[in-house]
C-alpha positions in Angstrom: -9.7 13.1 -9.0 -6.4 14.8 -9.8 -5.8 18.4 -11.2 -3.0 18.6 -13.4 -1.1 21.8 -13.8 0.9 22.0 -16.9 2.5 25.6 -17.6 3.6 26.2 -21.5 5.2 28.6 -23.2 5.5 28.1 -27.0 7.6 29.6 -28.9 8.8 26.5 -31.8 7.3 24.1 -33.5 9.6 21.7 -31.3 8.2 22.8 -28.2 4.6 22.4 -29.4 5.8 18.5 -30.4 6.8 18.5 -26.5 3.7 19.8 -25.3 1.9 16.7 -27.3 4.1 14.5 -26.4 3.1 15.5 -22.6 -0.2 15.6 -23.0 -0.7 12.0 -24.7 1.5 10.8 -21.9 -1.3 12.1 -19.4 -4.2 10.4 -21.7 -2.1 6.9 -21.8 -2.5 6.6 -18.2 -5.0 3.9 -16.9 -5.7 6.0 -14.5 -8.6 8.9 -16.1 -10.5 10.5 -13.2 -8.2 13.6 -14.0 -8.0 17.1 -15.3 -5.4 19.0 -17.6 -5.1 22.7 -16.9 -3.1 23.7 -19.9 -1.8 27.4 -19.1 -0.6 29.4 -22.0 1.8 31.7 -20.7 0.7 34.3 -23.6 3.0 32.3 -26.2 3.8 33.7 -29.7 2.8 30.4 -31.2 -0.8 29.2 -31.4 -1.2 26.1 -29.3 -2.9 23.1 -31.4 -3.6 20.0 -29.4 -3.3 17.0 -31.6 -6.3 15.0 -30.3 -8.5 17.2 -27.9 -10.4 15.8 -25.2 -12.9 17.3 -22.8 -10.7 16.9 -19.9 -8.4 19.6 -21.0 -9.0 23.2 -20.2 -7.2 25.6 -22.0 -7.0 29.2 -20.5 -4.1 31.6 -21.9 -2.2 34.2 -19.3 -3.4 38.2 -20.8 0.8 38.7 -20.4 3.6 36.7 -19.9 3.8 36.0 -16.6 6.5 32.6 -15.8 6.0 29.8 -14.5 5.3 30.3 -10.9 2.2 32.7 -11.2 1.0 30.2 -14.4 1.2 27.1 -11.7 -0.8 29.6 -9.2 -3.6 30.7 -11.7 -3.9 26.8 -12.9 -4.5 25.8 -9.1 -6.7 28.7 -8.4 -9.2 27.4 -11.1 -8.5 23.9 -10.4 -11.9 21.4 -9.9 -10.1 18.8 -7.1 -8.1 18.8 -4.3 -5.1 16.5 -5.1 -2.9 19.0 -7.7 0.0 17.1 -10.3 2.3 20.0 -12.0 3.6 19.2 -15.1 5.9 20.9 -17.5 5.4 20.6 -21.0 8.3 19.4 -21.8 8.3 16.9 -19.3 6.8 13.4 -19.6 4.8 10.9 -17.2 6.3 7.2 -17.6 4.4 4.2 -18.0 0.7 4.3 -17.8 0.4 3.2 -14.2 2.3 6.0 -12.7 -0.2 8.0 -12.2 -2.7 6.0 -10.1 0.1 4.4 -8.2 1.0 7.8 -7.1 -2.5 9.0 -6.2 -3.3 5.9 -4.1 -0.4 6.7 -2.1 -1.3 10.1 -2.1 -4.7 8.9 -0.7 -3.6 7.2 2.1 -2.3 10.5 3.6 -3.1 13.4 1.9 -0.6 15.3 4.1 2.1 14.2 2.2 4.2 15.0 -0.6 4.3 12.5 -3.2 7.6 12.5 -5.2 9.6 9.5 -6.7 12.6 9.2 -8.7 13.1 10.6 -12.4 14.7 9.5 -15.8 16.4 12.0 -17.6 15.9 12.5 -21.7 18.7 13.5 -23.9 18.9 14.6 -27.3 22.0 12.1 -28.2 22.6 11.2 -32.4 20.2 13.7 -33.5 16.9 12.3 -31.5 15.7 12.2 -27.9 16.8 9.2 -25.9 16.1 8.1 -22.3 19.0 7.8 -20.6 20.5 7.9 -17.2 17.9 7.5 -13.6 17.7 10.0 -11.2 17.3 8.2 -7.7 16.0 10.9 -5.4 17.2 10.8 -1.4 14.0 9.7 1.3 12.5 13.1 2.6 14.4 14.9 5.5 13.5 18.6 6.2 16.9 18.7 6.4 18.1 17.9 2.5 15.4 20.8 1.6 17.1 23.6 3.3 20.3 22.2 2.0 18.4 23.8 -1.4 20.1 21.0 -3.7 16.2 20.0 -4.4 15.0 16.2 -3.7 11.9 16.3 -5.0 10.8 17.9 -8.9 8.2 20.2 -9.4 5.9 17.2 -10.5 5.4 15.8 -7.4 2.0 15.3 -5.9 0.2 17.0 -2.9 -3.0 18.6 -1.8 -4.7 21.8 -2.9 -4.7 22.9 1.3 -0.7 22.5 1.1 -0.7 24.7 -2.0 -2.6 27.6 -0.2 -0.5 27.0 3.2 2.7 27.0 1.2 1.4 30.3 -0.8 1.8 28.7 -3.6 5.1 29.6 -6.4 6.9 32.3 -5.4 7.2 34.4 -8.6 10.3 36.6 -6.8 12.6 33.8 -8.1 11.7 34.0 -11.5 15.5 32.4 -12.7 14.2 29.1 -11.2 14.4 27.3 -7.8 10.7 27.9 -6.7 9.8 24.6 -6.5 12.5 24.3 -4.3 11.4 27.3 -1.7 7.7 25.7 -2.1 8.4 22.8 -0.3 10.6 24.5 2.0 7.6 26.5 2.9 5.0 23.0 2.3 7.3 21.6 5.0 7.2 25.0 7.6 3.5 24.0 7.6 3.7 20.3 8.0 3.1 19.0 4.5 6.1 16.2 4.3 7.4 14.2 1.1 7.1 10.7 0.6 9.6 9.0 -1.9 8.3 6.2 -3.8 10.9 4.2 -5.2 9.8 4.5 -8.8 10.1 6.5 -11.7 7.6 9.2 -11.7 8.7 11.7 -14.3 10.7 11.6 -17.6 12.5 14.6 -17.7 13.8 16.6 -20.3 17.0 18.2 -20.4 17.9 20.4 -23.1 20.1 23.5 -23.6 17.2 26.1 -23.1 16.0 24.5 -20.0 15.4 27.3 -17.1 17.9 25.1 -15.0 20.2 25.2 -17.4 20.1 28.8 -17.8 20.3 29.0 -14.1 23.6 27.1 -14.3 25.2 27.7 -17.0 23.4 30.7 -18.8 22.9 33.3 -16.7 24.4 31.9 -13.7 22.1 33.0 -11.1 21.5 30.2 -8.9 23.6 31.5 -6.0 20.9 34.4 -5.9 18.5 32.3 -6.0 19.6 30.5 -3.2 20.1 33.3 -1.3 16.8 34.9 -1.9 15.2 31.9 -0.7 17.8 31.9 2.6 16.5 35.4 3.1 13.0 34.0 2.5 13.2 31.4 5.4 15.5 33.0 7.5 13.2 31.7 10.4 14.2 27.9 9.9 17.7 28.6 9.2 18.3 30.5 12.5 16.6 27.6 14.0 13.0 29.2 14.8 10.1 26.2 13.8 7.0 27.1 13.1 4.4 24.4 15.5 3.9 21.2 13.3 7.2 22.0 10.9 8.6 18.6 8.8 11.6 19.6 11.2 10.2 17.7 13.8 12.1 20.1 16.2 15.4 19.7 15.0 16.7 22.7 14.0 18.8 23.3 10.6 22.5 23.8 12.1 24.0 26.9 10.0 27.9 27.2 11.1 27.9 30.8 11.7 26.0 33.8 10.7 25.2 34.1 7.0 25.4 37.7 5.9 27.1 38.1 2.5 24.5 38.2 -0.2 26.3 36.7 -2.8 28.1 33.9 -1.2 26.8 30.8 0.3 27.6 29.7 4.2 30.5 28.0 5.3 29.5 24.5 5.5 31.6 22.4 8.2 32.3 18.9 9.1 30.9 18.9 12.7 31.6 15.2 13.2 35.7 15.1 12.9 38.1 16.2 15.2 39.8 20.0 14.6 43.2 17.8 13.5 41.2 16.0 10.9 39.7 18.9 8.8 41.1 22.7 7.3 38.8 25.2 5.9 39.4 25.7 2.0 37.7 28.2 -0.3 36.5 28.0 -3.8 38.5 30.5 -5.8 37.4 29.2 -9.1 35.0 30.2 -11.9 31.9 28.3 -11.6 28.8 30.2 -10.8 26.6 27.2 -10.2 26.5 24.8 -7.3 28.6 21.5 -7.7 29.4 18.3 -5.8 32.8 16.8 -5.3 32.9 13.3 -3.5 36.0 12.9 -0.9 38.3 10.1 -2.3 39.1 8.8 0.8 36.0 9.3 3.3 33.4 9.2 0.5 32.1 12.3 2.0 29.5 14.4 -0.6 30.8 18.1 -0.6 28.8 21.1 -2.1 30.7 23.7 -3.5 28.3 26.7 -3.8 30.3 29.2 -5.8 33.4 31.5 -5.7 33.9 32.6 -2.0 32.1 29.4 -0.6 34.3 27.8 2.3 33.9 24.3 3.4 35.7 22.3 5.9 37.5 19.2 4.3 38.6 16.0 5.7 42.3 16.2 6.0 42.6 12.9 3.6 40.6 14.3 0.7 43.0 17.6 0.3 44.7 16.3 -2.7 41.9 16.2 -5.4 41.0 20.1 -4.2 44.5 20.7 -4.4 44.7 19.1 -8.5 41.1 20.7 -8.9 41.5 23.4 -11.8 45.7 22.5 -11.9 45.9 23.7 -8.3 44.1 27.3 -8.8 40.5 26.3 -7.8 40.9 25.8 -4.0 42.9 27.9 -1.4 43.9 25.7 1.4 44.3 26.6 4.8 42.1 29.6 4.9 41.0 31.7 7.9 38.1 30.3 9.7 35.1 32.2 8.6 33.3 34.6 11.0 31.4 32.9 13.5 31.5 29.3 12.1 33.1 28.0 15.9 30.8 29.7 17.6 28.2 27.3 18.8 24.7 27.2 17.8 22.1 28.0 19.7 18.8 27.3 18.0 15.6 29.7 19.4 14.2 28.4 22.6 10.3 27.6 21.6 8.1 27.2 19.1 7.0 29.5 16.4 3.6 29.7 15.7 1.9 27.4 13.4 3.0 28.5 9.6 0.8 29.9 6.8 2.3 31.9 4.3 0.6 34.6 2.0 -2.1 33.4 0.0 -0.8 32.4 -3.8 -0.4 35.1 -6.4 -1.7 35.0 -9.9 -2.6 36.4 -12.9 -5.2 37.4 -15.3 -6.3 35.2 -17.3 -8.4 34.9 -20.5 -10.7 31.8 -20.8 -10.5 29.7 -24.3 -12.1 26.4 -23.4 -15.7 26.0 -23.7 -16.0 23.6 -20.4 -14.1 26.4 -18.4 -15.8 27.0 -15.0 
């Protein structure tokens, strides 16, 4: 039996086509020992589902409350243990995804289940499949490096919801499905990446990611609120049982600024192989930039983030933005030579707060 979590706020007649369009993906499946916790986030537009059917429950949030507390109330009233969030906007691919992902679920109910994705694009005036989204195999690591490997839609157990306290509503600009597995992984709940498309997501101008990006350019604070959030792991202090498996996250120095990301280095070359740069240039958002000669993957996190670059990849960062995005050759940032020297011991086992949520009013006949 699966619960799944779908969070909708409605606002156009498109997005109540989306929310269709989700649900009869859900119904297609072969798989039908499920539930659809539909959670109106207090929408302006009355929600009409095209073909009803008893496994939906409809409740309806007394305010608006995002995402986060809508995925926390829609767990909280949940009937089964295994929980699927899915946006409404989002779509499940062909009609055997959802049992392959449950048997494998089954098999170890402490894990994660996530898989890759396929984007949708509105291209020539209609919505088109396009491009796949191949997701990296789980490390604790590539989660605290908060570029996300897993989507919100990923599968897992009701205990890891409680011991991860559930959606953290403090970042309501986005990112809290990244901090929830950060904090699924503190208390031992690891992802497993199925090599398969799991989710077809859409990606469209009013998206919260892109509004995190590109709108209202907040994902640095986002990513710093969920630095200050873990600050234990990052300093190198596991909890007992952790997905770190007792290898601490490696910071290069001490992280104090609260609007610019850490120095990231390149701890494998020689000094006489790599110079510090900075980004001086005037995206907001997070970006990648591949070395052209090492094929190294480098994240630029934002005006004032330095990395270390490989001495023979200089010349794109010196072209980038015609020669004004990148100082080369800055100072060494504050404390990123000094060694690290992760905690000595073990923290104890991790449990965060128990989830928060919201009031709710109750539509559907069948709700408990």
């Amino acid at each position: 039996m699966i619960s799944i979590l779908m969070p909708c706020y409605i606002d156009s007649t498109d997005r109540l086509g989306w929310l269709n369009e989700a649900i009869e993906s859900v119904k297609s499946q072969f798989f039908e020992d499920w539930e659809l916790i539909l959670m109106d986030d207090a929408s302006p537009v009355t929600i009409q589902i095209g073909n009803p059917d008893e496994r939906i429950r409809t409740f309806r949030m007394v305010r608006r409350s995002g995402p986060s507390l809508c995925r926390n109330t829609a767990a909280r009233v949940a009937r089964y243990d295994c929980l699927l969030p899915l946006d409404a906007d989002d779509l499940l691919p062909g009609p055997d995804i959802l049992g392959l992902m449950h048997t494998t679920w089954r098999r170890d109910p402490t894990k994660i289940i996530y898989g890759n994705i396929r984007r949708m694009m509105f291209i020539e005036n209609r919505w088109q499949v396009d491009k796949e989204i191949d997701f990296p195999d789980y490390t604790f690591q590539k989660c605290l490096d908060l570029n996300g490997i897993m989507t919100v839609s990923s599968m897992h157990s009701m205990d890891c919801h409680l011991k991860a306290g559930g959606w953290k509503p403090e970042l309501e600009a986005g990112l809290e499905d990244v901090e929830y597995f950060i904090s699924a992984g503190k208390a031992g709940f690891c992802g497993q990446h199925l090599h398969e498309t799991v989710l077809i997501y859409r990606k469209h101008e009013n998206s919260r990611s892109s509004q995190l990006r590109t709108g209202n350019r907040r994902e640095t604070e986002m990513r710093n609120v969920i630095r200050e959030m873990h600050k234990d792991v990052y300093e190198g202090r596991f909890p007992m049982g952790c997905c770190g498996g007792g290898k601490p996250y490696v910071p290069p120095g001490a992280f104090t600024q609260n609007s610019v990301a850490m120095p990231t280095t390149l701890d494998k070359f020689p000094t006489d192989q790599k110079v510090w740069v900075e980004y001086k240039g005037q995206r907001e958002a997070a970006f990648g930039m591949v070395g052209q000669f090492t094929k190294i993957s480098y994240t630029v996190d934002g005006p004032g983030h330095k990395i270390e670059v490989h001495v023979n990849d200089l010349p794109m960062f010196r072209r980038s933005g015609r020669g004004l995005d990148f100082l080369i050759g800055v100072g060494t940032p504050n404390g990123a030579v000094k060694p690290f020297e992760p905690a000595r011991g073990q923290e104890p086992e991790f449990r965060a707060a128990e989830p928060q949520v919201a009031q709710i009013e109750r539509l559907d006949a069948i709700a408990a």
